[in-house]
N, C-alpha and C positions, 0 to 999 in steps of 0.2 A: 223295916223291910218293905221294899217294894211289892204292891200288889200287882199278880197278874192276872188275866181274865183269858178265858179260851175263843178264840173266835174259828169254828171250824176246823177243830184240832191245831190250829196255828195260835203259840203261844207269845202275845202281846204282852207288853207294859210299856212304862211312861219314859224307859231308857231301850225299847227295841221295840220298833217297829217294820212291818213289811210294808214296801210301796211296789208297785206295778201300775208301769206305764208303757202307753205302746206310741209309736208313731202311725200316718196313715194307711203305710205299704198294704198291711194288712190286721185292721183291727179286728175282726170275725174270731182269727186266732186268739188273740190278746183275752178276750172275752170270754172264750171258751175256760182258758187258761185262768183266770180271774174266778168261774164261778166252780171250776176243781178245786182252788184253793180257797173260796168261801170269802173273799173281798171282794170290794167295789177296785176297778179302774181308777187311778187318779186322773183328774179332771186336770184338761191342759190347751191351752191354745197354741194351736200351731197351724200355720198359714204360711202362704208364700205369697210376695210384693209383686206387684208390678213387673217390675225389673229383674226378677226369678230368686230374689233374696228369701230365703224361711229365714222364720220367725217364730219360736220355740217359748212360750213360760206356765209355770204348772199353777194350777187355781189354788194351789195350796203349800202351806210351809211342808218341806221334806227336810228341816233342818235334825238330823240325827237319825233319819232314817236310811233301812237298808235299801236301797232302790234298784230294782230291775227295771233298764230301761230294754223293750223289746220294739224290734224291727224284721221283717221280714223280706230280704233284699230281692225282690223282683224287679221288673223293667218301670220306671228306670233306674236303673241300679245306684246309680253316680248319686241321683235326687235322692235317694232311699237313705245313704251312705253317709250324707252329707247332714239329713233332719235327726240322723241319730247323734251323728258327733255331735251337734247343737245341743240336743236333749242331755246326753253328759254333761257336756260345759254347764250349761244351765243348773246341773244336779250341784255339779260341783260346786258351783257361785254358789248356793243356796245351801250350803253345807254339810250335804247329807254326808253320812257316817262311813256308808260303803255304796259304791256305782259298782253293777254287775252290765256287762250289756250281753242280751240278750239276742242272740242272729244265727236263730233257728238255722238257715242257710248262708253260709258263710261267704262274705262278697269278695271276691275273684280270687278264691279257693285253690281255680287251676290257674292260678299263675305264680305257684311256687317254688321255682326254681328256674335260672337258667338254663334252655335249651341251648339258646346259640349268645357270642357274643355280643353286647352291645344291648341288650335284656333288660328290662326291669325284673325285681319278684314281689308284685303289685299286693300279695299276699301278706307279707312281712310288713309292707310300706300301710296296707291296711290295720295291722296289729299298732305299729308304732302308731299310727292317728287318734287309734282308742286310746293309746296309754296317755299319750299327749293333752288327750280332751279332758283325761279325769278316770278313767276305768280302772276300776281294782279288778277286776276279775271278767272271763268271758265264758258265755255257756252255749254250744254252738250243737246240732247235732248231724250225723257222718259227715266227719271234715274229709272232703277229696283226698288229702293226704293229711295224713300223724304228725309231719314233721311241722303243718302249721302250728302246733300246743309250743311247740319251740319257738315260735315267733314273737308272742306276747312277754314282757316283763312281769309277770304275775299268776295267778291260778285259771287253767282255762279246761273247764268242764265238760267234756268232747262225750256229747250221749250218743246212743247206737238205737234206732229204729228198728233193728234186728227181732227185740224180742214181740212188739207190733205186729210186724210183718207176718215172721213166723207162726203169731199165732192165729191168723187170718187163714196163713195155708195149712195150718196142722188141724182145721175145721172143715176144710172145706175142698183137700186133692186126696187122691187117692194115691198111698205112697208107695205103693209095689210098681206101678210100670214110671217112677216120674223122677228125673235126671235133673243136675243142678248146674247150671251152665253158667262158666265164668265169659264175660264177652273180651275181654282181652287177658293181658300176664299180669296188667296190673291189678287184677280187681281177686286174683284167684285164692289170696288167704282168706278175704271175705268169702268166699263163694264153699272153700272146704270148710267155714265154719258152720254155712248152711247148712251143707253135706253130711256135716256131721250132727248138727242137730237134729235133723229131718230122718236121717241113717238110711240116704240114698245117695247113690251113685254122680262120680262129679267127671260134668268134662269142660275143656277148656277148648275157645275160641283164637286161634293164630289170627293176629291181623295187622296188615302197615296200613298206614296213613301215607296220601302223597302230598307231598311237603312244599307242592306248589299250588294244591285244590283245598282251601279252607272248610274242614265238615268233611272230608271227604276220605271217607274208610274204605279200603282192597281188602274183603275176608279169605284167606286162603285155606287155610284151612282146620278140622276138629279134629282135635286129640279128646279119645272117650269116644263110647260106643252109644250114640244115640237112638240109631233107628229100633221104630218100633215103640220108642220111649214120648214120653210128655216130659219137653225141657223148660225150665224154669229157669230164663234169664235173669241173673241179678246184680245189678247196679246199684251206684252211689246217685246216679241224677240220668236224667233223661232230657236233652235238650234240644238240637232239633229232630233227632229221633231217627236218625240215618242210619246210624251205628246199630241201632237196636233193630229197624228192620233190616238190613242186610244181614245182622246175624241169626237173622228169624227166616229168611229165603234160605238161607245155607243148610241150616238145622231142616231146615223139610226139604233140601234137596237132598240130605243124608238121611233120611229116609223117618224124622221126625214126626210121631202123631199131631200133635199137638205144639205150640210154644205159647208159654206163660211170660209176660213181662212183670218183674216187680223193682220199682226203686224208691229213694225216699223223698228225694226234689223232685220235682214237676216243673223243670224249667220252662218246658215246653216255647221254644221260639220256635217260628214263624219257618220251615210246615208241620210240625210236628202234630198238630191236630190233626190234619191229613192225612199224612204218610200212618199215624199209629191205626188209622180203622184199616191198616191193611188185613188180608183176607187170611193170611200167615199168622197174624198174633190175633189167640185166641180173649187173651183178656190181658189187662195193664193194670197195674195195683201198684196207686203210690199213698205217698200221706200228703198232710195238709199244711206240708211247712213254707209253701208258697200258695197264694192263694188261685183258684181256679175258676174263673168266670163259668156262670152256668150254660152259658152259650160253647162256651168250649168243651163242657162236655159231653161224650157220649155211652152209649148203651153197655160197652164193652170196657168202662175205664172205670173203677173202685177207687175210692178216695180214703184212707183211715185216719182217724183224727192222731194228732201228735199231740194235743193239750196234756191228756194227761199225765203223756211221760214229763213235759217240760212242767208243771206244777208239780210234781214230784220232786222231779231235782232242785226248784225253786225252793221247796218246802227243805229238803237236806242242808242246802246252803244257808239259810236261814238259821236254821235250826244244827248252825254246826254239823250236820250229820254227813253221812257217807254216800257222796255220788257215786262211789266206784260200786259200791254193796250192791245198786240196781243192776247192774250189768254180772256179778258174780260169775262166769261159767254162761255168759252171752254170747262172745266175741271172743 
């Protein structure tokens, strides 16, 4: 009989192992993540040539381990995208048992479907790469749309930052005067599950986009009684952050106390650090599944860590168990 030994409630032997490795994008998380689940990071060399080639190999055999390779897709995405496929392949040559990859924020998420002719669905084209390089499985959390879990050949883990979130604001608003704001139609099933979590009041944001101004939202108009209320906008990501103040001028042109932003990426491009200390949004509460330079932060933006939902679900897959169980009556 095989002996096992406990490392940190994670059950080890000499035919199952856990490995976790991160690429550069953002190792902070990786770490975080690492010391929830009571392991060391594996040790790896990875660099980029001269001539902007990476260069990917791990300091040690992963030959029959389960390996989570984790990345965190921020700017630049492409370079981010590219050190993870390697890190697979590399798992792969090297024999490990199972590749999970790991991307906490999923790279080019909104580019799943055709709008217009002529289109990529850059989304799909990103699944097939993973499958391509080696990946048994993906574990991503709020994918911009559902239908990404359909893109991959395999099992793909889709966690919900929801119960995080929520429990930041179920400490910390006061829920008699405070309204749950979808910022457009697509986001509004998330947004009633808040609603109903919370057991406030939900309204929704009309809005087009002009289809010649790139970033660039027309709010027209709320449906839901705001005024008088603290709305709490909630999104999947926040990127340059137009979207989210324009829906935050409208909300207190309709006679809003208050407006709360909360979402789970921190895309935050180039103004969004700006535009968010508007005088309109009272506070911004995202998580930590991109990383956030301390210089980019300010006084009014909350960061919540996400390690240890994603060592959790690390720990289930592992350990055979039920990623769906965490979310139970979440989402």
């Amino acid at each position: 009989m095989t002996e096992s030994v406990e490392l940190s409630g994670i059950k080890s032997d000499a035919h199952r192992r856990l490995v976790l490795v991160t690429g550069r994008a953002h190792p902070a998380l990786a770490e975080q993540v690492a010391h929830e689940l009571g392991i060391e990071l594996l040790s790896s060399d990875i660099r980029t040539f001269a001539g902007s080639e990476i260069y990917a190999r791990f300091d040690e055999s992963v030959r029959g381990a389960d390996i989570f390779v984790m990345q965190s897709h921020t700017r630049p995405i492409n370079e981010w995208l590219m050190e993870q496929l390697i890190m697979v392949d590399a798992a792969k040559r090297a024999s490990a048992k199972r590749i999970t990859v790991v991307a906490p924020y999923y790279p080019y998420a909104r580019q799943d479907k055709k709008g217009r002719g002529r289109e990529p669905i850059s989304a799909r084209l990103v699944a097939d790469m993973f499958k391509v390089a080696g990946a048994d499985r993906i574990m991503s959390v709020d994918l911009h749309a559902a239908q990404i879990q359909g893109f991959f050949d395999g099992p793909v883990d889709h966690l919900f930052a929801m119960p995080v979130l929520l429990k930041h604001f179920q400490e910390s608003l006061d829920r008699s005067t405070l309204t749950i704001v979808s910022p457009d139609m697509g986001r509004v099933k998330v947004a009633d599950a808040w609603s109903d979590k919370l057991g406030v009041p939900l309204a929704i944001i009309h809005k087009r986009r002009d289809p010649k101004v790139h970033n660039d939202v027309s709010v027209h108009e709320i449906v839901g009684d705001v005024e008088g209320r603290v709305c709490l906008l909630v999104d999947d990501l926040i990127d340059t952050g137009r979207t989210i103040v324009k829906a935050a001028e409208a909300l207190k042109d309709a006679g809003a106390t208050g407006v709360i932003v909360a979402a789970t990426h921190a895309v935050f491009s180039d103004p969004a650090y700006e535009i968010l200390q508007s005088d309109c949004i009272s506070q911004v509460v995202v998580t930590d599944t991109l990383p956030i330079p301390d210089d980019k932060r300010w006084d009014r933006l909350t960061v919540l860590p996400i390690a240890p939902l994603l060592a959790r679900a690390i720990h289930e897959v592992f350990d055979d168990g039920s990623v769906t169980s965490m979310f139970d009556g979440a989402a």
